[in-house]
DSSP file (Angstrom, degrees, kcal/mol; ACC not computed):
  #  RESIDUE AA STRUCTURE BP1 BP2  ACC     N-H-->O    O-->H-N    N-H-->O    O-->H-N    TCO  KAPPA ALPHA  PHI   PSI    X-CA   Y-CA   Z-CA
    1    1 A X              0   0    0      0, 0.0     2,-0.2     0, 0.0     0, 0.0   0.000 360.0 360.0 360.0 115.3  -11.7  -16.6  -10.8
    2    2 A X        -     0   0    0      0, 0.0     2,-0.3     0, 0.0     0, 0.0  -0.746 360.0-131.8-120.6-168.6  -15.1  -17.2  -11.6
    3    3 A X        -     0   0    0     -2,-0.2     2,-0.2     2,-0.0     0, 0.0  -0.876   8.0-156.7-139.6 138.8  -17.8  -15.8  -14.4
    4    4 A X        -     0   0    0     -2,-0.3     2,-0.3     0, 0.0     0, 0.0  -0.734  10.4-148.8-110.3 165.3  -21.5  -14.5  -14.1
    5    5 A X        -     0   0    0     -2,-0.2     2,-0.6     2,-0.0    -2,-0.0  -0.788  14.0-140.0-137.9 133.1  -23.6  -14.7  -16.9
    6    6 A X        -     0   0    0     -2,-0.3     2,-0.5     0, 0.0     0, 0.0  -0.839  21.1-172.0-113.1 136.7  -26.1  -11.6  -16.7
    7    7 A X        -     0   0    0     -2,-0.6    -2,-0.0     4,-0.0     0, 0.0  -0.973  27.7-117.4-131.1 118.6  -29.8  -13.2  -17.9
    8    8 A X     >  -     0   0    0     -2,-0.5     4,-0.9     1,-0.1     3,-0.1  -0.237  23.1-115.5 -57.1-175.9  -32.7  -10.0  -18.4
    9    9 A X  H  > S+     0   0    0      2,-0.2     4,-2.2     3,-0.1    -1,-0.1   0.631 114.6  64.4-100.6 -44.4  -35.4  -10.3  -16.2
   10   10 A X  H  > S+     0   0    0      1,-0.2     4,-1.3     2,-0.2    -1,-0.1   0.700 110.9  40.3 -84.3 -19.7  -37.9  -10.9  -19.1
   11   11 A X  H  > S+     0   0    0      2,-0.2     4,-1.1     3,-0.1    -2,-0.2   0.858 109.4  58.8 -92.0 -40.8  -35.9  -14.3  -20.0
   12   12 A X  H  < S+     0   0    0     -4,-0.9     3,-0.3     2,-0.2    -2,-0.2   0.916 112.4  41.7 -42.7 -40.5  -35.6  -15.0  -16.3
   13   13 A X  H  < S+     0   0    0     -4,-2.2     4,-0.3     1,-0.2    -2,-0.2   0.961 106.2  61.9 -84.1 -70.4  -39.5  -14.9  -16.3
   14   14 A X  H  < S+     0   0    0     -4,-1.3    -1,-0.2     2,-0.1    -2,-0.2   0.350  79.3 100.0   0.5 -50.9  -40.1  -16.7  -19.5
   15   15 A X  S  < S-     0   0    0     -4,-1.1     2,-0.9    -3,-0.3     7,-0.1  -0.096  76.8-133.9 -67.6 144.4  -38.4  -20.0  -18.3
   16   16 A X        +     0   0    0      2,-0.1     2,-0.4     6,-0.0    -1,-0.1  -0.774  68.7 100.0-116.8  79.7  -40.9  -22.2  -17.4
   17   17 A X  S    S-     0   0    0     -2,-0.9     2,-0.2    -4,-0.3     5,-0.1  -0.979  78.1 -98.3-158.5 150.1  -39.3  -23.4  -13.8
   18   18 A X    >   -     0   0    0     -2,-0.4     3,-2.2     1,-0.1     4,-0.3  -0.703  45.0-104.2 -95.6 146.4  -40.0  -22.4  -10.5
   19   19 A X  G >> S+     0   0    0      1,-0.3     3,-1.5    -2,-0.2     4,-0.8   0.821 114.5  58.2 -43.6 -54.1  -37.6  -19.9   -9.3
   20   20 A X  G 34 S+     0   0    0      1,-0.2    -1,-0.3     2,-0.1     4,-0.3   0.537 112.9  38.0 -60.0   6.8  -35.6  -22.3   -7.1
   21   21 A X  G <> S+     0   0    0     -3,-2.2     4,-4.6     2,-0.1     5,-0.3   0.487  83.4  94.2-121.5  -1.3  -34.7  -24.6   -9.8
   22   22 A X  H <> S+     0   0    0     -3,-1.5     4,-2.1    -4,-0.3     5,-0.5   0.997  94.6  44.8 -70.0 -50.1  -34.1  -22.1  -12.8
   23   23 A X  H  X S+     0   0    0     -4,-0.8     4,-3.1     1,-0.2     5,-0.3   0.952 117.2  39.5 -54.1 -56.8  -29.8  -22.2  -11.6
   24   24 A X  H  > S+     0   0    0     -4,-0.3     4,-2.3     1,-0.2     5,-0.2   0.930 116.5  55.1 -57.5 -28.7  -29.3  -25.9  -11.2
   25   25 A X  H  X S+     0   0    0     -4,-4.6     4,-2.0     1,-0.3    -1,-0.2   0.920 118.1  32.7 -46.6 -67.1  -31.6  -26.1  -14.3
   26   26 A X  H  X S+     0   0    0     -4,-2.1     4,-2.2    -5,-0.3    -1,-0.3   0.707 113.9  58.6 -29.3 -44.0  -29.1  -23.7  -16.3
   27   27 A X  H  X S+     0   0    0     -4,-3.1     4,-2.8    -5,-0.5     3,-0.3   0.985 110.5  44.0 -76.6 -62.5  -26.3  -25.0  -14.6
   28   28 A X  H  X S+     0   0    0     -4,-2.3     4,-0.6    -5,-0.3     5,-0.4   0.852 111.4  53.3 -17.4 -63.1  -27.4  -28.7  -16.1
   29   29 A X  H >X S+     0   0    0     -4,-2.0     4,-1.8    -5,-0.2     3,-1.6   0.905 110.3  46.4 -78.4 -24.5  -28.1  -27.5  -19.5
   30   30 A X  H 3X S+     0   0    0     -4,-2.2     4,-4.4    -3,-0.3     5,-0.4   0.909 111.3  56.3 -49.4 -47.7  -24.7  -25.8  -19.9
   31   31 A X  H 3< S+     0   0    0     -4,-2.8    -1,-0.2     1,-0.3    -2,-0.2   0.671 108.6  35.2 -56.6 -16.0  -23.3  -28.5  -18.8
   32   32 A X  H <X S+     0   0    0     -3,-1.6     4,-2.0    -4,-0.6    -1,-0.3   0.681 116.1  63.6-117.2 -10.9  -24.4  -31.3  -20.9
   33   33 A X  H  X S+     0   0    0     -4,-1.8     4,-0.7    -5,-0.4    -2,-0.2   0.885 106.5  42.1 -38.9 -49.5  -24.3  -28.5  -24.0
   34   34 A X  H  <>S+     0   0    0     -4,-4.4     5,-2.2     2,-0.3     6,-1.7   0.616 117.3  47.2 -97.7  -9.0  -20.6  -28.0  -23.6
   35   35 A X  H >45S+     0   0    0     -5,-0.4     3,-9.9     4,-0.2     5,-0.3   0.913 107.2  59.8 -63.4 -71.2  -19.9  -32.1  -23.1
   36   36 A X  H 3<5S+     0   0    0     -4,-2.0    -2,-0.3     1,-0.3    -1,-0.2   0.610 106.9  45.1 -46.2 -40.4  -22.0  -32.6  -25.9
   37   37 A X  T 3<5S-     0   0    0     -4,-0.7    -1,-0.3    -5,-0.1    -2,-0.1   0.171 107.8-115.3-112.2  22.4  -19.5  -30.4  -28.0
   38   38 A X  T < 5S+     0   0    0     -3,-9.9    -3,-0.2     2,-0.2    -2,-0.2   0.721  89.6 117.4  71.2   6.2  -16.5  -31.9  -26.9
   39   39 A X  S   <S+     0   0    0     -5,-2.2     2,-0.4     1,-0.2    -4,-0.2   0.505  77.5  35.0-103.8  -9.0  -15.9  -28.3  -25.3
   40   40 A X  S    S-     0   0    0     -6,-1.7    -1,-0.2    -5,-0.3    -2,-0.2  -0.902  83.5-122.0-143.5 127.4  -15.8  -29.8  -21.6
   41   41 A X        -     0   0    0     -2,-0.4    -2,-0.1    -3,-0.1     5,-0.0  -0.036  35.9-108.3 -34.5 171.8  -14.5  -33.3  -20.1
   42   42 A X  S  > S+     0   0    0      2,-0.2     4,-1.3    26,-0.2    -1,-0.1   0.555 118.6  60.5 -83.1 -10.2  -17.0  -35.3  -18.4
   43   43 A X  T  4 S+     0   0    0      2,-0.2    -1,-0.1     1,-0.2     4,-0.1   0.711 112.6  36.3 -92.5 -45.6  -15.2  -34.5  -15.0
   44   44 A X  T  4 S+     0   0    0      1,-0.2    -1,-0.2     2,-0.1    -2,-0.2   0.478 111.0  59.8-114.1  11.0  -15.7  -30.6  -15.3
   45   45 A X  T >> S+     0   0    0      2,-0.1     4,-2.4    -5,-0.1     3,-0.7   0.825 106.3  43.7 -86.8 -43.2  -19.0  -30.7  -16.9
   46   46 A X  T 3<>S+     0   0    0     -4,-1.3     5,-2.6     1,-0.2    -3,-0.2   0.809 116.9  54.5 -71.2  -9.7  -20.8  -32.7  -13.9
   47   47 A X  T 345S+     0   0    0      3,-0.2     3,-0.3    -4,-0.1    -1,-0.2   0.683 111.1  38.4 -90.3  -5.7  -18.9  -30.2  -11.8
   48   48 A X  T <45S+     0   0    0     -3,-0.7   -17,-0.2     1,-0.2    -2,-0.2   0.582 114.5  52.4 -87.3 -20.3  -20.2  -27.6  -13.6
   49   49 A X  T  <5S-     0   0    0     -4,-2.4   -21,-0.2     2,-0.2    -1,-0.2   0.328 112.3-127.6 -92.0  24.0  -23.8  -29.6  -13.7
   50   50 A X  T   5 +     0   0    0     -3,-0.3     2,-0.3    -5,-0.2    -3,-0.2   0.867  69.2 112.4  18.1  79.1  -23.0  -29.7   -9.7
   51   51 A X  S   <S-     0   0    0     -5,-2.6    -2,-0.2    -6,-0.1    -1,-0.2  -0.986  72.3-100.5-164.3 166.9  -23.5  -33.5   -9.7
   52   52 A X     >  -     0   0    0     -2,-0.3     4,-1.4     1,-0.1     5,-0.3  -0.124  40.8-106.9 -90.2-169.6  -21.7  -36.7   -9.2
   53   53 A X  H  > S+     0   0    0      1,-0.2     4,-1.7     2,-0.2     5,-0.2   0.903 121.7  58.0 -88.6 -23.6  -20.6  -39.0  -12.3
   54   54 A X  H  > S+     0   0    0      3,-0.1     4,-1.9     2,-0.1     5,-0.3   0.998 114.6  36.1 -44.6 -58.0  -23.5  -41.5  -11.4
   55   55 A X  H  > S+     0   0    0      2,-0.2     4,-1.5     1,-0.2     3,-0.2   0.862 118.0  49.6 -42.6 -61.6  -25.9  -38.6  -11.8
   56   56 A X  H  X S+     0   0    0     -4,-1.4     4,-2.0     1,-0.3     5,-0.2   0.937 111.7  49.0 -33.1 -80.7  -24.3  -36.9  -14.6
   57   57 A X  H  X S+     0   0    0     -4,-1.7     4,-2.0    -5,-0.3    -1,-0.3   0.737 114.1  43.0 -41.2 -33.0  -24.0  -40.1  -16.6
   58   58 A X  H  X S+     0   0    0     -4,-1.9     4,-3.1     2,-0.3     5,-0.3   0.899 110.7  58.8 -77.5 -40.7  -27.7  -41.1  -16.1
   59   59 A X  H  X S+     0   0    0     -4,-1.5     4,-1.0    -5,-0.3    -2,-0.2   0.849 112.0  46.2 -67.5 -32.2  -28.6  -37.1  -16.8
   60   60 A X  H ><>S+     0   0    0     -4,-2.0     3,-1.3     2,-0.1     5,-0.6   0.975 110.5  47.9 -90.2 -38.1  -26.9  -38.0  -20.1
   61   61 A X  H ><5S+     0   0    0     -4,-2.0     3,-2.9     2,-0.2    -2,-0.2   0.964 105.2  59.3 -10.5 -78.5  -28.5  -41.2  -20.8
   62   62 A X  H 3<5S+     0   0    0     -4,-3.1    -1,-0.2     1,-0.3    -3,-0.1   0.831 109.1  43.3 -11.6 -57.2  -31.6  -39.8  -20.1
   63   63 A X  T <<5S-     0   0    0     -3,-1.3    -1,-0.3    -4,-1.0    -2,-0.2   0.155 115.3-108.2-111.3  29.7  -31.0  -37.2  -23.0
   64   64 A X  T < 5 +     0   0    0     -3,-2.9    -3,-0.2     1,-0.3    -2,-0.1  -0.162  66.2 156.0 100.3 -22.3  -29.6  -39.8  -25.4
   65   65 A X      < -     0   0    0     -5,-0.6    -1,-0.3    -6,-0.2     2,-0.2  -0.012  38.1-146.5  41.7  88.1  -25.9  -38.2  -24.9
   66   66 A X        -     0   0    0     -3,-0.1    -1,-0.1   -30,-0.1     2,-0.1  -0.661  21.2-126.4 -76.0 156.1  -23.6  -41.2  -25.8
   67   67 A X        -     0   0    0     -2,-0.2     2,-0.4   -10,-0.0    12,-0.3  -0.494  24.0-145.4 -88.6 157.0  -20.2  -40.5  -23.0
   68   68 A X        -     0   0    0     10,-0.1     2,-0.2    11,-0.1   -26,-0.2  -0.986   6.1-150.2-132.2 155.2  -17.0  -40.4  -25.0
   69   69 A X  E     -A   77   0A   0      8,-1.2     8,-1.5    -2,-0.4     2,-0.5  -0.630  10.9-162.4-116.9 151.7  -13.9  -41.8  -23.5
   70   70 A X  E     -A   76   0A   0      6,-0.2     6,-0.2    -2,-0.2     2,-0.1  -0.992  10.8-136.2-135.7 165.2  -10.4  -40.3  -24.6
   71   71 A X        -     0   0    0      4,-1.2     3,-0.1    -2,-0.5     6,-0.0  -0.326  37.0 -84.1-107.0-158.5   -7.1  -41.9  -24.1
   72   72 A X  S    S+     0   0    0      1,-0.2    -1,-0.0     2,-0.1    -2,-0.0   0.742 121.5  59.9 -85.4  11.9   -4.0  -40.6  -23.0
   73   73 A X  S    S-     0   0    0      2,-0.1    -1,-0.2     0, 0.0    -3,-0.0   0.586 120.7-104.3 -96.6 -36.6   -2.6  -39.1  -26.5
   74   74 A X  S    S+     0   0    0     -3,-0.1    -2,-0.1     1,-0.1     2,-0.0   0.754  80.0 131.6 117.0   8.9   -5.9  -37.0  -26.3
   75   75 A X        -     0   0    0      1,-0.0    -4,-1.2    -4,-0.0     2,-0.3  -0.354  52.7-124.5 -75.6 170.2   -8.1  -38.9  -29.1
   76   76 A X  E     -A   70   0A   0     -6,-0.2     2,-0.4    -2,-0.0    -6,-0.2  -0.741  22.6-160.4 -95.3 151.7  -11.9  -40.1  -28.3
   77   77 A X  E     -A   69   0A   0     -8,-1.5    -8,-1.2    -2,-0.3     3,-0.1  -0.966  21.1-107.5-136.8 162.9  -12.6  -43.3  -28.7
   78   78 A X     >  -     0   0    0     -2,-0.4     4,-1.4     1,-0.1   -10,-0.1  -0.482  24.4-121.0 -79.6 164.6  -16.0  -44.7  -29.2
   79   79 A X  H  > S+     0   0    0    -12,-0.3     4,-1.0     1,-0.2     5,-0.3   0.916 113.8  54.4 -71.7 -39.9  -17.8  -46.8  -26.2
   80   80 A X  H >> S+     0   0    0      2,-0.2     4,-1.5     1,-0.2     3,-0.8   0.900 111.0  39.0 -53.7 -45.6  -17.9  -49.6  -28.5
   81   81 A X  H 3>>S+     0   0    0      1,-0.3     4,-3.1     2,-0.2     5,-0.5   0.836 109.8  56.2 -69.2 -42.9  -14.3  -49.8  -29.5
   82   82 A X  H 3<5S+     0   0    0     -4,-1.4    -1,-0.3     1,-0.2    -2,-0.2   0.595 111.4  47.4 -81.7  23.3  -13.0  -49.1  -26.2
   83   83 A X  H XX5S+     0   0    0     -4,-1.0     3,-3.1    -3,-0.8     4,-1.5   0.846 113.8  52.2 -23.6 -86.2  -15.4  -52.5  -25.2
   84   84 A X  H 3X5S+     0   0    0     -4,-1.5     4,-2.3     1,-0.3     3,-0.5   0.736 109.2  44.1  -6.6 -77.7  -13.7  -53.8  -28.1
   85   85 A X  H 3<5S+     0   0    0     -4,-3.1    -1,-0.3     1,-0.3    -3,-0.1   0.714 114.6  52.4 -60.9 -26.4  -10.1  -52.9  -26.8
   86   86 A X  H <4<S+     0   0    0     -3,-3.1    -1,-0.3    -5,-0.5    -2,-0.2   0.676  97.9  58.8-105.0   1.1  -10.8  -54.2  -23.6
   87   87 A X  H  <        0   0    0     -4,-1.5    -2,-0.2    -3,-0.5    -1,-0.2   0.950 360.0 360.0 -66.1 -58.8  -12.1  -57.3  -24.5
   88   88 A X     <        0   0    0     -4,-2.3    -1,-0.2    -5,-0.1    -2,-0.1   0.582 360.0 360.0 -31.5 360.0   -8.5  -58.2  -26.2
């Protein structure tokens, strides 16, 4: 099952993107929106940002986006601790 998202015409034009780029653009900004809020892994947001985890990861670099890591109980852990943890 998948979802459209219906966008007017008057926002469609607004966007300041040439026509071929306005989806991956969208697709991208959802994508690093709904990491960024802890509402998608990193796994289905760069499949949602159609990109690989090199890309992804840099595309969050880029926009200051630190990655968070979880372990297998389902917590986050910070990149600094799990450094930390793997240092031991």
């Amino acid at each position: 099952m998948g979802l459209q998202i219906s966008i007017s015409d008057s926002i469609v034009q607004a966007l300041r993107l040439p026509e071929q780029r306005i989806e991956q653009e969208l697709r991208r900004e959802l994508a690093i929106a709904l990491y960024t809020q802890d509402i998608l892994a990193f796994g289905k947001a760069r499949e949602l940002a159609e990109m690989d985890k090199y890309e992804f990861g840099q595309l969050l670099a880029r926009r200051g986006v630190v990655r968070h890591y979880s372990c297998k109980a389902g917590f986050r852990i910070a990149p600094e601790l799990l450094v930390e943890i793997l240092m031991q």
